[in-house]
C-alpha positions in Angstrom: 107.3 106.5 134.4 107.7 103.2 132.2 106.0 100.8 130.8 106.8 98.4 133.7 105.7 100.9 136.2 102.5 101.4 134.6 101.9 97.6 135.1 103.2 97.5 138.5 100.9 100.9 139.4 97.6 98.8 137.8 98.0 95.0 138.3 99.0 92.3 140.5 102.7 92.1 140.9 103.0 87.9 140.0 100.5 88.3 137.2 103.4 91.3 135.5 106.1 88.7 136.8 104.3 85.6 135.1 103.6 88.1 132.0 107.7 88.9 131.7 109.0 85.2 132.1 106.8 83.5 129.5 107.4 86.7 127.3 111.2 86.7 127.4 110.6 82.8 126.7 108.7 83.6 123.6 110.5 86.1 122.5 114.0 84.0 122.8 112.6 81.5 120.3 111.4 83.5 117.9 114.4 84.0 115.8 115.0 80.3 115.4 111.7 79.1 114.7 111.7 82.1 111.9 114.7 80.6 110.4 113.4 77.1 110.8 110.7 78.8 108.1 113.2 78.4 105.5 113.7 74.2 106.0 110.7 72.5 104.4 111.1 69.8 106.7 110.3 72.3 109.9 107.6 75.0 107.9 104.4 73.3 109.2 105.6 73.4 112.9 107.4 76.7 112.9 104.5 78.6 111.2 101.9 77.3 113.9 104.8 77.9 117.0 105.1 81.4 115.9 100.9 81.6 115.3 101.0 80.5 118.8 103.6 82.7 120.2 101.8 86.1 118.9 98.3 85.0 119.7 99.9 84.6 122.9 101.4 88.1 122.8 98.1 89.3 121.8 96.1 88.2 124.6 98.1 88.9 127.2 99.4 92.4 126.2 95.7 93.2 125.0 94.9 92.2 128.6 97.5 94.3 130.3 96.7 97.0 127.9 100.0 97.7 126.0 98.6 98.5 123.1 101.1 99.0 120.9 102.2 95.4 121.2 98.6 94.2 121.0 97.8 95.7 117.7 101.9 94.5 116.4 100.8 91.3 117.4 97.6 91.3 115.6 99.2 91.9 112.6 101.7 89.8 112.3 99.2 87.2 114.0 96.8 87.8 111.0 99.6 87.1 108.3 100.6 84.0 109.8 97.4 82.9 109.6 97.5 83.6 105.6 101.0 81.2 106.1 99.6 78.9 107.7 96.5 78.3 105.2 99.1 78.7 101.8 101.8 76.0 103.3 104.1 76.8 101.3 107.4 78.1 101.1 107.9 81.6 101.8 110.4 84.3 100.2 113.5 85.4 102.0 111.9 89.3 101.8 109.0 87.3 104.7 111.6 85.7 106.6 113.6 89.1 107.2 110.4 91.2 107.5 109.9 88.3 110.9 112.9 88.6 111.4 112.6 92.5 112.4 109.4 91.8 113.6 111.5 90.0 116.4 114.4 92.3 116.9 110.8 95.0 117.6 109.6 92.2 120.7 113.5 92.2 121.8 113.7 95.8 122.0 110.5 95.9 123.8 111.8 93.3 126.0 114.6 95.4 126.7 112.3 98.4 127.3 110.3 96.0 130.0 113.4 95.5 131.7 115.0 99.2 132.1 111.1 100.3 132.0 111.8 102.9 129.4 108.6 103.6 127.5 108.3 101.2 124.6 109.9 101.6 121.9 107.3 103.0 118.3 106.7 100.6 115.8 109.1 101.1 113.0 107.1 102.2 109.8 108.8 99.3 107.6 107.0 96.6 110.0 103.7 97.7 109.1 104.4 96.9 105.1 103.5 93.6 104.4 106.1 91.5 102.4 105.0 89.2 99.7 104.5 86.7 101.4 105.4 83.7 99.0 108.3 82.6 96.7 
C-alpha cells in the first residue's frame, strides 16, 4: 500500500483531494521563486513565498501525518526563517541545496500520484549550506 492509500484508508477523500491540488501548486512554483532568490530586486518576496509554501507543507503534512515531509519541511522552514531575518544575498551553494530540496517535494509529488511509498530523504538535504555570500 502507498502513501496515497494510507490517506485514502484514514481521511476524508476531498480533504486528500484539496491536500494534492494546493500541493502540486506549491510545489510547481518552488523552482522559480528559488531562482528569483538570486535577483535582489525579487529576494524579500521570494524568501517569504517559499517561508509560506513550507509552513504550508508543514501543517498540512503534519496534519495528515506524513512525517517524513513534516520534519523536511521543518527544516528547511527553520532556515528560511534564518533568510528571512539576514536579508541578504545568499550563495549559489543555498540556492542549489533549495533547489534539491524541490526536486525531493517533486519526487514525492510523483510518489503521491503512482502512490509508491515516498521516497527517503536524501542524506545531502539534511546538511545545511552556508547560507550567505
Amino acid at each position: 500500500m502507498g502513501v496515497r492509500s494510507d490517506l485514502e484508508a484514514n481521511f476524508d477523500f476531498d480533504l486528500i483531494d484539496e491536500f494534492l491540488d494546493h500541493y502540486s501548486m506549491m510545489v510547481e512554483s518552488m523552482e522559480i521563486m528559488v531562482l528569483d532568490l538570486a535577483k535582489p530586486n525579487e529576494y524579500e518576496r521570494s524568501v517569504n513565498e517559499l517561508f509560506r509554501v513550507f509552513h504550508n507543507i508543514k501543517s498540512a503534512s503534519g496534519f495528515l501525518k506524513i512525517l517524513p515531509m513534516a520534519k523536511l519541511s521543518t527544516f528547511v522552514e527553520n532556515e528560511l526563517e534564518e533568510l528571512r531575518a539576514k536579508n541578504k544575498p545568499i550563495s549559489e551553494e543555498t540556492i542549489t541545496w533549495l533547489l534539491e530540496i524541490s526536486d525531493m517535494y517533486s519526487q514525492w509529488q510523483e510518489d503521491l500520484r503512482l502512490d509508491n511509498e515516498l521516497s527517503k530523504i536524501k542524506y545531502s538535504l539534511l546538511k545545511i549550506p552556508d547560507l550567505e555570500k
